[in-house]
C-alpha positions as CSV (number, residue, x, y, z in Angstrom):
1,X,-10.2,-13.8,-5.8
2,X,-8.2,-15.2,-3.1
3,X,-8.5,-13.4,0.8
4,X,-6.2,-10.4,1.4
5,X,-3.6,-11.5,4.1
6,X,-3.2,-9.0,7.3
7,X,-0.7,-6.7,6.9
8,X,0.8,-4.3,8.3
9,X,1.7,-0.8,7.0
10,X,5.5,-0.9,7.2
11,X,4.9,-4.3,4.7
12,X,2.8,-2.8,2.5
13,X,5.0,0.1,1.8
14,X,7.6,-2.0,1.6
15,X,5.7,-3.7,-1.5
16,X,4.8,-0.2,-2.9
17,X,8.1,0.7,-3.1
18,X,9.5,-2.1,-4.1
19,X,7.2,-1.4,-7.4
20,X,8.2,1.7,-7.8
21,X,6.7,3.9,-5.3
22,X,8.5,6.9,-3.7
23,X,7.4,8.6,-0.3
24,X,5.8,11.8,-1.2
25,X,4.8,13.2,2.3
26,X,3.9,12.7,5.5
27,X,1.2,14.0,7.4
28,X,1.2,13.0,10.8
29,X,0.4,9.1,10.7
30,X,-0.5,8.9,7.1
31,X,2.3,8.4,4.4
32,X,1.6,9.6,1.1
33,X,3.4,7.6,-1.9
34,X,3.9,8.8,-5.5
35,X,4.3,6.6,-8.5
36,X,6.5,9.0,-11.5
37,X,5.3,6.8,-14.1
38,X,1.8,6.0,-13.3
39,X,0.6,9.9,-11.8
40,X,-0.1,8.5,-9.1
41,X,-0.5,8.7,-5.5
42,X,-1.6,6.6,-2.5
43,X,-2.2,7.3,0.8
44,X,-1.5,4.8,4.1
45,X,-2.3,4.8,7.6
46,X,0.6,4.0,9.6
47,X,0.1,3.3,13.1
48,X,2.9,1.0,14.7
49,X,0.8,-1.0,17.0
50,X,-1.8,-1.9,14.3
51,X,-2.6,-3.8,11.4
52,X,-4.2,-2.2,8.3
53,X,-7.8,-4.0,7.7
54,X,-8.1,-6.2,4.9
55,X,-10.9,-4.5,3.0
56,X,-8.6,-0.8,3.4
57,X,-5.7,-2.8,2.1
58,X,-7.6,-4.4,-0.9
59,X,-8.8,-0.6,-1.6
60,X,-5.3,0.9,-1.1
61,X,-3.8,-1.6,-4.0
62,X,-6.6,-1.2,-6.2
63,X,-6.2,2.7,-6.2
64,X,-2.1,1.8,-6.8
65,X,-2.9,-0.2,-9.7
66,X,-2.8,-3.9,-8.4
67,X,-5.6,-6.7,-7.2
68,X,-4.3,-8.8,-4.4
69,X,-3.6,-11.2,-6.7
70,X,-0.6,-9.5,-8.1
71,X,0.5,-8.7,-4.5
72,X,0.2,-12.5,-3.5
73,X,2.4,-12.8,-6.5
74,X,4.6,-10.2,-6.0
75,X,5.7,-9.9,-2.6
């Protein structure tokens, strides 16, 4: 499996939604996406000043259905 890249949250929404992701909520700093199709919903940190850690962002694509290969690929 190749290494997760750092990200940020803004780009990994931006790939969420780009796969058919909608924004759900928002609760404070944490943005909570829906996929129609799939039933299902992800949750992401976003702080402006910070990147999201590679091992949360592996964990957030995983529960949305992807490995980081198919982000790599995808993006």
């Amino acid at each position: 499996m190749p290494r997760m890249p750092q990200i940020t949250a803004r780009e990994l929404v931006r790939f969420l939604k780009s796969e058919g992701f909608s924004e759900d909520h928002q609760s404070g700093s944490h943005l909570t996406l829906w996929h129609e199709a799939r039933r299902v919903s992800v949750t992401i940190p976003v702080h402006t000043a910070a990147d999201i850690g590679r091992g949360l962002a592996v964990r957030i694509l995983k529960d949305a259905g992807f490995s980081v290969e198919d982000y790599l690929r995808l993006r």
